[in-house]
Structures are given as structure tokens and as C-alpha cells.
C-alpha positions in Angstrom: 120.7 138.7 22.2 121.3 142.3 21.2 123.8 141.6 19.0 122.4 138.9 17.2 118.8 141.0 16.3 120.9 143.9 15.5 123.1 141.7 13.0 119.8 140.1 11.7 118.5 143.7 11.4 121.6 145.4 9.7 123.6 143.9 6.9 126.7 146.5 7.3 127.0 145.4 10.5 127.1 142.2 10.0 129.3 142.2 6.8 131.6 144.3 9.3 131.6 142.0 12.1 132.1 138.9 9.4 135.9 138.6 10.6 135.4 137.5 14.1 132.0 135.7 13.1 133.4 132.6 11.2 135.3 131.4 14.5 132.2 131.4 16.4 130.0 129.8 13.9 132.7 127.1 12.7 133.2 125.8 15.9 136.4 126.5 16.5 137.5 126.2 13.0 138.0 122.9 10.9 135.8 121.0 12.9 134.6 117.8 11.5 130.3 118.8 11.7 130.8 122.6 11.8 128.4 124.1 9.2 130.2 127.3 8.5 127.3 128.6 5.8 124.8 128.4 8.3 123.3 130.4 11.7 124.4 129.3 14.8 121.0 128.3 15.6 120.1 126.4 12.1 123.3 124.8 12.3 123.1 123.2 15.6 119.7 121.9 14.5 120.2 120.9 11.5 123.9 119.1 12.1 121.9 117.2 15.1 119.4 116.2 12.7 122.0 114.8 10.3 124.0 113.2 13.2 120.6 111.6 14.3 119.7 110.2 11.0 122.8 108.8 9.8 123.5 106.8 13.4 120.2 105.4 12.8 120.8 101.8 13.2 118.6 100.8 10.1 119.1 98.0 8.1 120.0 98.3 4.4 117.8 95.8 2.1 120.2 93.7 -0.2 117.3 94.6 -3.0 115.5 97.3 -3.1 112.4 97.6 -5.3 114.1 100.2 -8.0 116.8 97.3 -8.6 114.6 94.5 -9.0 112.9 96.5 -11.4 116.0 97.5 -13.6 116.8 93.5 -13.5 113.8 92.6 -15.0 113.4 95.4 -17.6 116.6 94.4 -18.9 118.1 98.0 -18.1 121.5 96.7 -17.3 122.0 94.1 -20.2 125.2 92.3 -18.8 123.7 92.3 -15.1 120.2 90.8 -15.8 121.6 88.6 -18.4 124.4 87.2 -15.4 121.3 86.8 -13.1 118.8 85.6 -15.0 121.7 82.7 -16.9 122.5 81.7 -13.7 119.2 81.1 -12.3 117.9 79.1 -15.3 121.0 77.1 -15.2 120.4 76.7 -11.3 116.9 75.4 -12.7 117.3 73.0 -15.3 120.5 71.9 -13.4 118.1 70.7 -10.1 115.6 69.0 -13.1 118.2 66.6 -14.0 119.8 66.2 -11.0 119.2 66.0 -7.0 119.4 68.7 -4.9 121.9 67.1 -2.9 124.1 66.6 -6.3 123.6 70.1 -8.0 124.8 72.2 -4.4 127.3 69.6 -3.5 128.6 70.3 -7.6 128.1 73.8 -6.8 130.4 73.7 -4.0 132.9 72.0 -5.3 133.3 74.5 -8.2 133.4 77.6 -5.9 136.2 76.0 -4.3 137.8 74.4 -7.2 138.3 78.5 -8.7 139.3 79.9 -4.9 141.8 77.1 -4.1 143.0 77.4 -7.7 143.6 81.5 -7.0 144.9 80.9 -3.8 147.6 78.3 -4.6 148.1 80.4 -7.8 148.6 84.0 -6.1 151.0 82.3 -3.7 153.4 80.9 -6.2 153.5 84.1 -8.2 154.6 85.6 -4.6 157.0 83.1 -4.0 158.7 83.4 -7.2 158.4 87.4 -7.6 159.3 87.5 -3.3 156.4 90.2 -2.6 154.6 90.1 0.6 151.3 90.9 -0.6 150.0 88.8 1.7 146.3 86.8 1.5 144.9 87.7 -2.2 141.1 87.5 -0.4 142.6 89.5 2.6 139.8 92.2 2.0 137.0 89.9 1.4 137.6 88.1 4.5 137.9 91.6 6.4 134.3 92.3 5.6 132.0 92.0 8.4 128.8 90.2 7.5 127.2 89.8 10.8 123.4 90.6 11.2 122.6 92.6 14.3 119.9 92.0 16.2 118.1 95.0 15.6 118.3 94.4 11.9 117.5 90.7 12.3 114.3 91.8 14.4 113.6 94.5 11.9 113.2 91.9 9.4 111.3 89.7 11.3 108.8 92.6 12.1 108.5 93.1 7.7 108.2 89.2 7.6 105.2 88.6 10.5 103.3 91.8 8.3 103.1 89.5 5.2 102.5 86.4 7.2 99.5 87.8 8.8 97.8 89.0 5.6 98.2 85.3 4.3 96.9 83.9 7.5 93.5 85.9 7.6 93.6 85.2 3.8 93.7 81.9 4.4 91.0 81.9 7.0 88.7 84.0 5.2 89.1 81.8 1.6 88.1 78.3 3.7 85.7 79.7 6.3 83.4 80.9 3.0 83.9 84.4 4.4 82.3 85.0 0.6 81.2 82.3 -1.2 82.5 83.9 -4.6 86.1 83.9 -3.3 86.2 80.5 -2.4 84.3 79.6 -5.4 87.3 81.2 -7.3 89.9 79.5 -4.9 88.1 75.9 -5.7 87.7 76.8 -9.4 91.8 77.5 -9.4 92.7 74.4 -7.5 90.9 72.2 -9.6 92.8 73.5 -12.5 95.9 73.6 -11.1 95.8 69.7 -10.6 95.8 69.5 -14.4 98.5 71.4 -14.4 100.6 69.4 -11.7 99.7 66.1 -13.9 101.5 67.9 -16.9 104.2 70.1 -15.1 106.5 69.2 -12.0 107.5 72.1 -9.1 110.9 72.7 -11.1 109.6 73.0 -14.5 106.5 75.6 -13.3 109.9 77.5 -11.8 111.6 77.7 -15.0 108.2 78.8 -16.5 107.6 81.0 -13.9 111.2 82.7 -14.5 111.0 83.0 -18.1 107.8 85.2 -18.2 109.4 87.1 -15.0 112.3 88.5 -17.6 110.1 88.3 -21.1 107.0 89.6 -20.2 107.9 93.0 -18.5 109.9 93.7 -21.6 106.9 92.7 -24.0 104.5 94.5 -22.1 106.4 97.8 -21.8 107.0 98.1 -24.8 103.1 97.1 -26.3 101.6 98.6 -23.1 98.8 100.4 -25.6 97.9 97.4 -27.5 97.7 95.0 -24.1 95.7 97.7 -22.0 93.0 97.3 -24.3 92.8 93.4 -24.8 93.2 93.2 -21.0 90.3 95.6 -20.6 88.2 94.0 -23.0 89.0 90.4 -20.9 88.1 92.4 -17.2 85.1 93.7 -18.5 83.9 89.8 -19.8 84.8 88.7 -17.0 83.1 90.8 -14.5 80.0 90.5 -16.4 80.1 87.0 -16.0 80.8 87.1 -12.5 77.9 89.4 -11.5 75.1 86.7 -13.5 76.5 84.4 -11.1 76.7 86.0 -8.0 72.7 87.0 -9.1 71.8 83.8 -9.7 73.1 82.2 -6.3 70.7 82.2 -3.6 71.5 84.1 -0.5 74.0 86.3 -1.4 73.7 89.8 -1.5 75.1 92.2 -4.4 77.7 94.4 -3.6 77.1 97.9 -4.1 79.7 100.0 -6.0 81.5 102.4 -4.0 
């Protein structure tokens, strides 16, 4: 202890002492976690904390929210263009065709290219007499198996967003407020216009052309939309308070 507050105290001493310092610190020199710039006490602490975070058994989303929104603002031309191709040809594929047909087709294609490279990469070794061996020997070295804890993990995220639709639900058709389920009436009487004009699969293709147009559009007219869309909000709540004053029994709610 005496040496340490007089080291802390005294830089000459220190700098004097800095031979047979580095040994001690390093733990025993080379070591795989040693923190050599640090205090023996900061790095004990602070290499646990590393240790302790990275064999943290989290699981890795395949998405996270900063890639979904590079795909759909176009930031990587060649990916979003891959994804959002494929999709649509996924889409229009299932309006002309089955289910059963368009997966059984998609099948049959995946295999058609890996049998194809497989019979392929074995008569180039045959001829050539290498031994590289399997040409999807790393692929099928990959382990893809879920863990419970990640499979519960995503369970846990799952039942969140499950329970928010529930009381949702119960709130929208036990007339919780009447104006909600006036506006939950109002849509689903709409909507059954639209579903005698439009089918499932065509309100999907819709649904994923305005997914990669409109993000793009509205970034870059953000100025000019704001205010249209203000001017709509503003109509609209408007209307919405004459008729929430003109039904009977409900009371206004004040503005917090």
C-alpha cells in the first residue's frame, strides 16, 4: 500500500520503478486480457467488465432498425434494388400462381443452381486431380442452431407486442371510447370496398411499392409535405372535436 500511494504521489519514482512495473501489470507478460496501459486496479475492473459483456449470451437480430432503414432509403442501390426485385417478383409470382406452385418452383431452382455447382466443381476436380474437397464445405460448417435462451429471448420481444394488440383489441370493441371505435367502424367499412376491388396479394404489392417509393419521396420533399400534412391534421382534428361535442355523453378531453 505504501508503495503504490507513494508511486501515485511521485512521478520520478514511478518513472524509476517503470522497469519492474510492466511484469506486474501485464500479468505475466503477453497474456491474452492483460491491459498493460492501465492500473492494476482499473484493469482488473475494467477487463472483467469486458469479459462480462462480451460472454453475454445475447442474441444478435438478423435486422436491426439502422439496416431496414438504409434498405428502404435506397442507401445501398444494388442491395435494396436485390431485395426489393425479389420480393415483388415473390409477389406477382403468388398472384398468378398457387402457393404450393410458386415455393415448390422456388425449390426446384435453388437446387437446380446447387446441384448444377456441385456436379460442376467435382468434374473440374476430377479432371484437374485437386482435393479441394466439398465446394459448400464452409456453408455447411456454419452452425445455425437457435439456443434456447435466444429463442426465449425472442419469445419475451414477441408476447410485448402481442399484449399491446390484445388490450388494443379489447379496448377498440368494448367502446372503451366511443370515438375510437367509431374510427375502427368507419375504417372497416371502407376497407370492404377496398377488398371488393383489391385481393390480399395485390394490397401486398401495393403495400411494398409505397414501402421503397415513399420514404425516398418524402425525404427528399420533407418541407413541402410537412405542411400539406399539417394543414390535413389540423382539418381533421377540427372535425373530430364538433363531433365528439355533439355526441351525447361524452366528455371532452382536456389538453395536457
Amino acid at each position: 500500500m505504501a508503495e503504490s500511494s507513494a508511486a501515485t504521489q511521485s512521478p520520478s519514482v514511478s518513472s524509476s520503478s517503470s522497469g519492474a512495473e510492466p511484469s506486474t501489470l501485464g500479468g505475466g507478460g503477453g497474456s491474452p486480457g492483460a491491459c498493460p496501459a492501465l492500473g492494476a486496479k482499473s484493469c482488473g475492473s475494467s477487463c472483467a467488465d469486458s469479459f462480462v459483456s462480451s460472454s453475454s449470451s445475447q442474441p444478435v437480430s438478423i435486422f436491426s432498425t439502422s439496416q431496414v432503414h438504409d434498405l428502404i432509403f435506397w442507401r445501398d442501390v444494388k442491395k435494396t434494388g436485390f431485395v426489393f426485385g425479389t420480393t415483388l417478383i415473390m409477389l406477382l409470382s403468388l398472384a398468378a400462381f398457387s402457393v404450393i406452385s410458386v415455393v415448390s418452383y422456388l425449390i426446384l431452382a435453388l437446387l437446380s443452381v446447387t446441384i448444377s455447382f456441385r456436379v460442376y466443381k467435382s468434374v473440374i476436380q476430377a479432371v484437374q486431380k485437386s482435393e479441394e474437397g466439398h465446394p459448400f464445405k464452409a456453408y455447411l460448417d456454419v452452425d445455425i442452431t437457435l439456443s434456447s435462451e435466444a429463442f426465449h429471448s425472442y419469445m419475451n420481444a414477441a408476447m410485448v407486442h402481442v399484449n399491446k394488440a390484445l388490450k388494443l383489441i379489447i379496448r377498440l370493441f368494448l367502446v372503451e371510447d366511443l370515438v375510437d371505435s367509431l374510427k375502427l367502424a368507419v375504417f372497416m367499412w371502407l376497407m370492404t370496398y377496398v377488398g371488393a376491388v383489391f385481393n390480399g396479394i395485390t394490397l401486398l404489392i401495393l403495400a411494398e411499392l409505397l414501402v421503397f417509393s415513399v420514404p425516398i419521396v418524402y425525404e427528399k420533399y420533407k418541407t413541402q409535405i410537412d405542411h400539406y400534412v399539417g394543414i390535413a391534421r389540423d382539418q381533421t382534428k377540427s372535425i373530430v372535436e364538433k363531433i365528439q361535442a355533439k355526441l351525447p355523453g361524452i366528455a371532452k378531453k382536456k389538453a395536457e
